[in-house]
N, C-alpha and C positions, 0 to 999 in steps of 0.2 A: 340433241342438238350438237351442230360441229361447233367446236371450240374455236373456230377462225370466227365463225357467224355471231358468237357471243360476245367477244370483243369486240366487230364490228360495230354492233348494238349499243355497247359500252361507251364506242366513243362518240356516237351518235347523241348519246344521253348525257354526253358531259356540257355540252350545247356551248363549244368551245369554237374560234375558229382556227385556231392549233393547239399542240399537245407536245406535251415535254416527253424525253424517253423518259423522264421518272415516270410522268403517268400511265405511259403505256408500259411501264413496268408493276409500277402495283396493279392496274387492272388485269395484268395476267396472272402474278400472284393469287391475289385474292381469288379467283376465278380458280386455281389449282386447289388453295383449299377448300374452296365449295363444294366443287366435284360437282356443282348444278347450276343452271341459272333458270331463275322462273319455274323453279319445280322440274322442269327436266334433266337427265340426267347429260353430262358430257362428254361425245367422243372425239379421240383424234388428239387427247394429250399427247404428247413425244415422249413424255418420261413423267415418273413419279411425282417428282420436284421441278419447276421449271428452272435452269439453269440457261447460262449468259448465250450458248450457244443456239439453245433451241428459238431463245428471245430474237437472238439476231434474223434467225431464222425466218418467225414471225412477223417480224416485221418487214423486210424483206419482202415475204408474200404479201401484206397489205398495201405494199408500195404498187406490186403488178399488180394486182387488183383495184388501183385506183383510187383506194380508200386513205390511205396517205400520199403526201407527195413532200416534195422539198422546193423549194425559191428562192432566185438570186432577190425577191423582197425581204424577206425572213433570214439574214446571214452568218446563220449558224447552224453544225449539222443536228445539233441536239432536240431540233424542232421542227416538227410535223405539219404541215397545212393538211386540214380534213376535206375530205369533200365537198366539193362548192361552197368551202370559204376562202377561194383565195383573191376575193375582192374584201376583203375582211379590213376595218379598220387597224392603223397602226396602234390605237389606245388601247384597245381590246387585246388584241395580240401580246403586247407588252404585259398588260395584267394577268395575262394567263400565263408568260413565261417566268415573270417574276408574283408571287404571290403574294408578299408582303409588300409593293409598291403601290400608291397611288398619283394619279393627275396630281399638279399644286403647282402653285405662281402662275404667271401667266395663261398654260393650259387652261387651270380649273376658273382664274377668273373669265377665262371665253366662255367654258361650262358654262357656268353661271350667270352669265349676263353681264357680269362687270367691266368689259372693256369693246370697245368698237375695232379693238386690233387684231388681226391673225397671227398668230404664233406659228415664227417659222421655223422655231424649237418643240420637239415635243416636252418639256416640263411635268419632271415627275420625284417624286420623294420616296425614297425607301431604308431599310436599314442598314449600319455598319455592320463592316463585316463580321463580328463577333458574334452579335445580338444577331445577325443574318443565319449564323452557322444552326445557336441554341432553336434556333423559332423552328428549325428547317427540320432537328432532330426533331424537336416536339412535335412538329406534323407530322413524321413519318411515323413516331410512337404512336399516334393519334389513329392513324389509318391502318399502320398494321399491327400493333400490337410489339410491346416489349418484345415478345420470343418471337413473333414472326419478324420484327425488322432484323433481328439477330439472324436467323436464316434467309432473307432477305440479300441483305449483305453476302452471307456466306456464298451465296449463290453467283453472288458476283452481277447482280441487278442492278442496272444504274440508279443511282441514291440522287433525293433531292439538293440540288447544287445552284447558286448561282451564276447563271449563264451570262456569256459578255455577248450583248446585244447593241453596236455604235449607232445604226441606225434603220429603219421598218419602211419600207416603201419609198424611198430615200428621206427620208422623214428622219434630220440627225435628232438622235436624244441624249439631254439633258437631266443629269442623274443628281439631285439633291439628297444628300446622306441626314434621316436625323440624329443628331448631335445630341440629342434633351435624350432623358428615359421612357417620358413618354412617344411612342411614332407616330403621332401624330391624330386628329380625327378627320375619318373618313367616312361619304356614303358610297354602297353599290349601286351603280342606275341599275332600275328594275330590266329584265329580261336579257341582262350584256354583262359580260365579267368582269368591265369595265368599271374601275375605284375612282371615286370623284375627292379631291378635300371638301371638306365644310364648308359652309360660308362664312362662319367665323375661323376656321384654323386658313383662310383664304388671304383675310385679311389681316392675322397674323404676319402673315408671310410677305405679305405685301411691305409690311415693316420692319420685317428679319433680311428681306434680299429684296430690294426695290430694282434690280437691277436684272433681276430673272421677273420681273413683274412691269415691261414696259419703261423702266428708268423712277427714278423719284420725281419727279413731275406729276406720269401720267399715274403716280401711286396716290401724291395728293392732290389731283384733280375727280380721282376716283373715290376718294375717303370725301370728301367732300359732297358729291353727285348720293353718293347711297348708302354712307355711314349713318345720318338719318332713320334712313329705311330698316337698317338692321344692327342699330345701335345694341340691342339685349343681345344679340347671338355673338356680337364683337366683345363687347364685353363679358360672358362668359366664357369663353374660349382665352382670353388673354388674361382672365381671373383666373383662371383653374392650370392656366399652362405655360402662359407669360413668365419669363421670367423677372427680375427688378428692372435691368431697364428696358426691354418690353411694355412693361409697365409707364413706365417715367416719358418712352417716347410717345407710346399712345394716349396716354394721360393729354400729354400735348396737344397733339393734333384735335382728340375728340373734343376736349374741355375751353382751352386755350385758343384753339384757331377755330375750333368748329361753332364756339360756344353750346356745346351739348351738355346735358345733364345728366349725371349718375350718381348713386351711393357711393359706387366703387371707388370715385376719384379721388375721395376725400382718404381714402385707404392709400392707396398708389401715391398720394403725394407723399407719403412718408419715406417710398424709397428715393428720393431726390437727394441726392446727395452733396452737400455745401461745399465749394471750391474743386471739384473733381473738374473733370476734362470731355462730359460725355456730350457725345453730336445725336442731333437729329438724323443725321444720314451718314454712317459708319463707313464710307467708303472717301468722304471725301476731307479736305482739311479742314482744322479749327476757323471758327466764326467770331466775333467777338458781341456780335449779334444776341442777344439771351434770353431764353424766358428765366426768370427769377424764380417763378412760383417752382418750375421742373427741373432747375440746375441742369437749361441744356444749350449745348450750345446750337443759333438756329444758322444753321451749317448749309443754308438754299439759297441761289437769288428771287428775291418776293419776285420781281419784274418778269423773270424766264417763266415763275408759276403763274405770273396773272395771264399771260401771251400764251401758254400752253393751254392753261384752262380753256 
């Protein structure tokens, strides 16, 4: 089999609707050290080792042959559009150029049914830079192997990197960094590369940045409408990754305004802290407004949230 036709295949199978030069770097890689695919054997390598030049090469002819292309949608050169997908969703696209991203606030409450609004952000969370770099080596460890990424590199193969991507079909995006150790949880929708948040790390988030989530209003009109509904998965997700006040605001909302019931709350009241300074909504000024029980201050006009609701 010719070695152009096996990557082809390659990228067919990655069922991607673009492709990073990292990718279409390790698939030629790996493909050099097989020396086969499918039981067959390979002709038509350029060299022993594939090296930066022959790579450039490669690609190159998979551009005249159609099988990749480039887009003023997709604006960066680092990234490939595959064959008939260059009607490809922005979300998708996104999670295949950054791998450790997912949808969240806004975005993923559309995902999920939580809001009647269109997001004219795309809204997404991924890693800082540091944790970005570690995760990045650990993948490429992962796929090629200690000593192969080391010859890898030497070869001068482009390495997995995060790419600046402003915005996908003029679709601007909105880049939330996680801050916590944990990155957050996330699902894959079945059949699309596409990362969702939880529906608890959703509404997390809705009460970490109400403000990438429709504004604080449509955050507690929405806690309201379907916290109910998925009070266990709210509360797990804000038990396990909440921090204290995380806790102390949600405690609020679900217990105090919601009148809901949980074990948990009776925990969470503990982090309330007596004469501190903490608001319901972190962006705006002190209230003198208070819940007692959550030492918080309730920092919203009731009137705006009843008219909104």
């Amino acid at each position: 089999m010719e070695f152009r036709t096996a990557i082809a295949l390659e990228i067919g199978r990655l069922h991607q609707p673009v492709v990073t030069d990292y990718q279409l770097g390790s698939l030629v890689f790996r493909l050099y050290e097989a020396k086969t695919y499918r039981g067959e054997a390979l002709d038509g390598m350029p060299a022993a080792r594939p090296e930066r030049a022959q790579f450039t090469r490669l690609v190159a002819a998979l551009v005249t042959e159609g099988i990749l292309q480039q887009t003023p949608a997709v604006s960066n050169k680092d990234v490939w559009v595959v064959l008939g997908q260059d009607q490809a969703a922005a979300e998708d696209i996104l999670c295949c150029v950054d791998p450790f991203c997912y949808l969240s606030h806004l975005s993923a409450m559309d995902y999920h049914g939580l809001t009647d609004r269109l997001p004219k952000l795309l809204f997404v969370t991924s890693l800082p830079a540091p944790q970005w770099g570690r995760r990045a080596t650990e993948s490429m460890q992962k796929a090629l192997g200690a000593e192969g990424l080391a010859t890898y590199l030497q070869a001068g193969l482009p390495p997995l990197r995060r790419l600046r991507l402003d915005k996908i079909n003029r679709k601007v995006i909105s880049v939330h960094t996680s801050v916590q150790r944990d990155p957050g949880a996330y699902v894959t929708v079945q059949g699309k590369p596409r990362r969702v948040a939880t529906i608890g790390r959703t509404f997390l988030d809705m009460l970490r940045a109400p403000d990438s989530c429709g504004g604080i209003y449509h955050v507690m009109d929405r806690y309201a409408a379907e916290a109910p509904r998925y009070l266990r998965l709210i509360v797990d997700e804000i038990d396990r990754h909440g921090t204290n006040i995380d806790k102390v605001r949600a405690g609020y909302v679900l217990a105090e305004r919601l009148k809901l019931a949980h074990p948990a709350f009776d925990a969470w009241r503990a982090f309330a802290q007596r004469g501190g300074s903490r608001k319901l909504y972190a962006q705006a000024g002190y209230s003198p407004r208070f819940s007692e029980t959550w030492c918080l201050s309730i920092n919203i006009d009731e009137a705006d949230a009843a008219e909104e609701a």
